[in-house]
C-alpha positions as CSV (number, residue, x, y, z in Angstrom):
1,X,1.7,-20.6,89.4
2,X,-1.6,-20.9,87.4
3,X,-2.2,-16.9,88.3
4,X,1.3,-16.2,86.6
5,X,0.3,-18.7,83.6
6,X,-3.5,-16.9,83.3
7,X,-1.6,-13.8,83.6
8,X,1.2,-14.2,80.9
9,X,-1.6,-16.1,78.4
10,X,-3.7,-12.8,78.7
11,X,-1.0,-10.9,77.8
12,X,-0.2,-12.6,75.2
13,X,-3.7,-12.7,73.8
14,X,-3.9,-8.9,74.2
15,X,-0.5,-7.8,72.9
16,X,-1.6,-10.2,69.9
17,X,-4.7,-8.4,69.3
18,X,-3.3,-4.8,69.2
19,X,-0.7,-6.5,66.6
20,X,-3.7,-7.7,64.3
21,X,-5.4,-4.3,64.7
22,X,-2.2,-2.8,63.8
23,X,-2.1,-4.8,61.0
24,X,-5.1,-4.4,59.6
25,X,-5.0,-0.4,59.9
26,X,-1.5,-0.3,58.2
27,X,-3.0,-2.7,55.1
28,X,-6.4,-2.0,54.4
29,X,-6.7,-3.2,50.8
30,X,-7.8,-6.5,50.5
31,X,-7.8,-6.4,46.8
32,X,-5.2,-5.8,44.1
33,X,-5.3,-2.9,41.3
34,X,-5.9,-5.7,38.9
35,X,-8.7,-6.9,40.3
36,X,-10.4,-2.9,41.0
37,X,-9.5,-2.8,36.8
38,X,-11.4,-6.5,36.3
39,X,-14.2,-5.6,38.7
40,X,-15.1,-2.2,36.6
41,X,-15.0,-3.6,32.7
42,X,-16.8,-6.9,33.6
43,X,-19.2,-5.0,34.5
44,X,-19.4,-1.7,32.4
45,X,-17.1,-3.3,29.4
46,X,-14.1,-1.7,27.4
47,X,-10.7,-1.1,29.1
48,X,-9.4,1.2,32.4
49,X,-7.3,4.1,31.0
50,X,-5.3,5.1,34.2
51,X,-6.1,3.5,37.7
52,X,-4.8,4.7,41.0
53,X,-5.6,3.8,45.0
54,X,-6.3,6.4,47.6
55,X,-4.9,5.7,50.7
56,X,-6.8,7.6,52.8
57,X,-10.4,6.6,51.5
58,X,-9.2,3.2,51.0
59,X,-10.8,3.3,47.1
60,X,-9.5,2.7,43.4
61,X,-10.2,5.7,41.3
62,X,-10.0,4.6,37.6
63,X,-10.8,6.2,34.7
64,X,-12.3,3.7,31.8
65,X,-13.6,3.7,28.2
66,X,-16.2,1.8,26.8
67,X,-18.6,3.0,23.2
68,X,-20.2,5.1,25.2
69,X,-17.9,7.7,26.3
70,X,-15.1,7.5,28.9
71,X,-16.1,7.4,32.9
72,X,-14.2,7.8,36.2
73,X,-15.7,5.5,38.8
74,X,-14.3,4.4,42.1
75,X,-14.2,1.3,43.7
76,X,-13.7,0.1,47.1
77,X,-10.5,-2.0,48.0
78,X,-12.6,-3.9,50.8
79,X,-16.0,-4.2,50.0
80,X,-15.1,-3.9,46.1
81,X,-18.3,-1.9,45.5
82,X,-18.1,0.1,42.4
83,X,-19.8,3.7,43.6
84,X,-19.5,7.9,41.9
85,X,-19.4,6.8,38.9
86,X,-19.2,10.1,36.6
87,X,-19.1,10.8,32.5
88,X,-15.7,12.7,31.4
89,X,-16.9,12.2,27.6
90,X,-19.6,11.2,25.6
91,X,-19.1,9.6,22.5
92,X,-21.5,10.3,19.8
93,X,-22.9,7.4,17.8
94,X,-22.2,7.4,14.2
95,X,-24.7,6.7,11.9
96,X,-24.7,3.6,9.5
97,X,-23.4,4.0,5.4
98,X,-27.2,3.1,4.6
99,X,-28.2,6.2,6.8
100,X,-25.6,8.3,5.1
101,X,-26.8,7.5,1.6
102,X,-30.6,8.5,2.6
103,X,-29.5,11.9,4.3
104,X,-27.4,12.8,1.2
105,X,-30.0,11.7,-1.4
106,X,-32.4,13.7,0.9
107,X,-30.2,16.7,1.2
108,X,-29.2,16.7,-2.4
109,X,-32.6,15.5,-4.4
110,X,-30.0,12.6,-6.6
111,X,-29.5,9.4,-6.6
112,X,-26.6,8.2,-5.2
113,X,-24.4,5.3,-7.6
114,X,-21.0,4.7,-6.1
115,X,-20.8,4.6,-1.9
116,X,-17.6,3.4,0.0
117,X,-16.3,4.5,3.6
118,X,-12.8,6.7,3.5
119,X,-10.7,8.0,6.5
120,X,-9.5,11.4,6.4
121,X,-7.4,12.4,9.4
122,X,-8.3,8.9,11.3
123,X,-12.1,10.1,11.5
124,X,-14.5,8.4,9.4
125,X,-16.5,9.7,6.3
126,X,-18.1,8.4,3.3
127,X,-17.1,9.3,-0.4
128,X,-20.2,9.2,-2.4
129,X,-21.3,9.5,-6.4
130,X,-24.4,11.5,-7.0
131,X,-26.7,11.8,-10.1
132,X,-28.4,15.2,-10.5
133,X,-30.3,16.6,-13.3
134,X,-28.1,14.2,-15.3
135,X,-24.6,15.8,-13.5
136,X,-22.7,13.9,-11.7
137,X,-20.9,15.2,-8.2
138,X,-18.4,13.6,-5.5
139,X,-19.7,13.9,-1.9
140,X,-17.8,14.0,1.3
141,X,-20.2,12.9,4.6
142,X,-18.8,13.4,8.1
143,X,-20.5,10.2,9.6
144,X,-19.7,11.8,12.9
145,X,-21.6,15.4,12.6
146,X,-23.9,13.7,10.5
147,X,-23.3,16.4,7.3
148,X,-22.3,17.3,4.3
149,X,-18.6,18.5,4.0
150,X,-17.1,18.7,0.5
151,X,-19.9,18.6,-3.1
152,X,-17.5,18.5,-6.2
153,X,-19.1,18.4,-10.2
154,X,-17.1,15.5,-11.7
155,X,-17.4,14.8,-15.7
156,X,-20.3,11.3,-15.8
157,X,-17.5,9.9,-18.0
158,X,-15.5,9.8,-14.6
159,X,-17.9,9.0,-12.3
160,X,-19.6,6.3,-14.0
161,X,-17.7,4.2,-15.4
162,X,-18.2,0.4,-15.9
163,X,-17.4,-1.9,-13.0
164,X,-17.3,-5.0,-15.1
165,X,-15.2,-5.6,-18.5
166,X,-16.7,-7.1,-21.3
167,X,-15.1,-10.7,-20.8
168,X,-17.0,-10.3,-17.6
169,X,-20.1,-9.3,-19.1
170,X,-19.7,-12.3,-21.8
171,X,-19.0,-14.7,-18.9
172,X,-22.1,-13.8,-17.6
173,X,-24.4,-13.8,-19.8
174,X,-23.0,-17.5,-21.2
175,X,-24.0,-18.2,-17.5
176,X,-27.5,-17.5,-18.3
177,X,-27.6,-19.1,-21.8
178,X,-24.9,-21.8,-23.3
179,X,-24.2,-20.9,-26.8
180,X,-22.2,-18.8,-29.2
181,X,-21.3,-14.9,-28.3
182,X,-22.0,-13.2,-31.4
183,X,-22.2,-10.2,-30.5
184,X,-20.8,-7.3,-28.0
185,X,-22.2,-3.8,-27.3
186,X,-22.8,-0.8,-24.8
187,X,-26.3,0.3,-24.7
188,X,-27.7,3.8,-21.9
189,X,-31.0,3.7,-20.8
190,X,-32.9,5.0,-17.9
191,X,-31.5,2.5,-15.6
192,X,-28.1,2.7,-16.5
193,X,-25.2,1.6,-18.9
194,X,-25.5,-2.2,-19.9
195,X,-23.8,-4.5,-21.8
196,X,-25.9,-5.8,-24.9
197,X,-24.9,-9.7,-25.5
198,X,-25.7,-11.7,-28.2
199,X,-25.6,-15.4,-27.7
200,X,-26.6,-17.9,-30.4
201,X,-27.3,-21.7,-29.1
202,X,-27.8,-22.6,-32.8
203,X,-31.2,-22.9,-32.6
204,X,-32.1,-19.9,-31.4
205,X,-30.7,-16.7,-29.7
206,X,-31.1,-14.2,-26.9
207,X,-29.9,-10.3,-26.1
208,X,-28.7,-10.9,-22.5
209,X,-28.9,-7.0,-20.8
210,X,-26.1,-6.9,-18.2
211,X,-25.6,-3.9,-15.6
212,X,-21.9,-2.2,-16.5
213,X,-21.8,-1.2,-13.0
214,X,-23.2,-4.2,-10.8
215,X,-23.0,-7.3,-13.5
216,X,-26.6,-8.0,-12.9
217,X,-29.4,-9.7,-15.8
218,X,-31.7,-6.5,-16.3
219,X,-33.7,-9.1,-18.8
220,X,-33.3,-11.4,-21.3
221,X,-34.7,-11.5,-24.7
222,X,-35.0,-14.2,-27.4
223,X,-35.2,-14.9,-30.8
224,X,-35.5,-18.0,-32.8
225,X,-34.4,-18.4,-36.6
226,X,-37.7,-16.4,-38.0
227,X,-36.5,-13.5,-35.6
228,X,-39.2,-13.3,-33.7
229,X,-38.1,-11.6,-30.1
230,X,-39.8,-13.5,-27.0
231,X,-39.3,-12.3,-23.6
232,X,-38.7,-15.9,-21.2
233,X,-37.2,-13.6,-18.4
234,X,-38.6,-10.2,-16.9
235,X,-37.2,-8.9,-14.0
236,X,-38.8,-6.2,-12.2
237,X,-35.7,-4.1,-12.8
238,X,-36.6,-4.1,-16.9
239,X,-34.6,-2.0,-20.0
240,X,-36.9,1.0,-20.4
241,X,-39.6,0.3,-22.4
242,X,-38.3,2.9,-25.4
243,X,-35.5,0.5,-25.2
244,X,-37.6,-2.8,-26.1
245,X,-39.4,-1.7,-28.3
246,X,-36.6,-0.3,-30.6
247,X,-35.6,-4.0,-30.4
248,X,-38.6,-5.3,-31.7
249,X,-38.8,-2.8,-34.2
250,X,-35.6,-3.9,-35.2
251,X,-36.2,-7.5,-35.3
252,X,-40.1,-7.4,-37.0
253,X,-38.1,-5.6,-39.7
254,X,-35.0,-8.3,-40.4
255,X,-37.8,-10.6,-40.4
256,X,-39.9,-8.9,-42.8
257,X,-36.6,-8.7,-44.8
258,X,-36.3,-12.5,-44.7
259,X,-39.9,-13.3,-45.7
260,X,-39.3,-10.9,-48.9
261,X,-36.0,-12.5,-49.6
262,X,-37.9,-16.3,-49.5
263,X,-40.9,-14.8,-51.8
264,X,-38.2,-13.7,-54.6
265,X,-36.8,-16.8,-54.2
């Protein structure tokens, strides 16, 4: 009787095993395409583009992108070992705007005034302004090939104009000085167009120089009742000096005007 029970156990132990072998032969993966797909961009980054599992081999093939190109790679359902990894397509880096503006100022021997990013066809570029030899020209830069792809002559009364309005202007330069706008003008010089403000506080007065195109304080210069022009602020980024002294000209003379006006008196 125990032979018969020792016998039938065995057999059942046995006929169990071959079951579990079959088993395991007929389902070999031991993890889900889900998991091959989370197992590849934790590690490498950016998203799985097509993913599928090879019987035979037992292993994922997927095919991701990340910022550096796009990769097929294979992992394995039962170890999950990520192995033959392989490049499909490289991506090349694009360069920053800052970059951009150097290689055409480089390229072209100007100075570059206006700068924004454009798409054209989904692929990036950059739409520049460019001061040459007192011309003005619209660029197109291909930030991917790293070139120049389109150099227009546009009239300066296009290209440049002001940025800021006058109210602007005004507001700003009451920022620097409280007081009276008396008044309002547009003034070139060799660092650009500006808006010439006069404010009076009463006492005495100032020329406030703002940039048309940024709304920046070039400099600041004063004047008190005798006309005599001080300078109480002096950026690096100064009027030309042509500029200033035409100024002082100016005012030494209203106040030579003054003092012969007070003698006949």
């Amino acid at each position: 009787m125990k032979l018969k029970i020792c016998l039938i156990t065995f057999i059942i132990l046995g006929l169990s095993y071959s079951l579990f072998l079959i088993f395991i032969k007929d389902n070999p993966t031991t993890i889900s395409q889900k998991e091959a797909e989370s197992i590849v961009t934790n590690f490498y980054g950016g998203k799985v583009l097509k993913a599928k599992l090879e019987q035979e081999k037992r292993n994922y093939q997927l095919i991701f992108e990340n910022d550096k190109g796009v990769y097929k790679v294979s992992v394995d359902s039962e170890t999950k070992k990520i192995s033959n990894i392989r490049l499909i397509e490289k991506k090349e880096a694009l360069i920053t705007i800052e970059d951009a503006k150097k290689n055409i100022e480089k390229e072209l021997s100007g100075q570059v005034s206006q700068l924004k990013e454009i798409k054209k066809e989904g692929q990036p570029f950059v739409e520049a302004t460019i001061v040459k030899d007192n011309e003005h020209y619209l660029i197109e830069y291909d930030l991917k090939e790293k070139t120049i792809v389109s150099n227009k002559e546009i009239s300066s009364s296009v290209s440049n104009p002001p940025n800021i309005s006058e109210q602007e202007a005004k507001d700003i330069a009451l920022q620097q000085i409280k007081g009276e706008i008396t008044n309002l003008s547009i003034v070139n010089t060799q660092n650009g167009r500006h808006y010439k403000v006069t404010v009076d506080d009463y006492s005495e007065g100032a020329h406030v120089y703002v940039q048309a195109n940024t709304g920046k304080v070039s400099s600041i210069s004063w004047y008190s009742e005798q006309q005599q022009p001080t300078t109480r602020q002096q950026p690096s980024n100064m009027m030309n000096d042509n500029a200033d002294d035409e100024n002082d000209d100016n005012s030494m003379d209203e106040a030579d005007d003054d003092a012969d006006d007070e003698s006949d008196d």
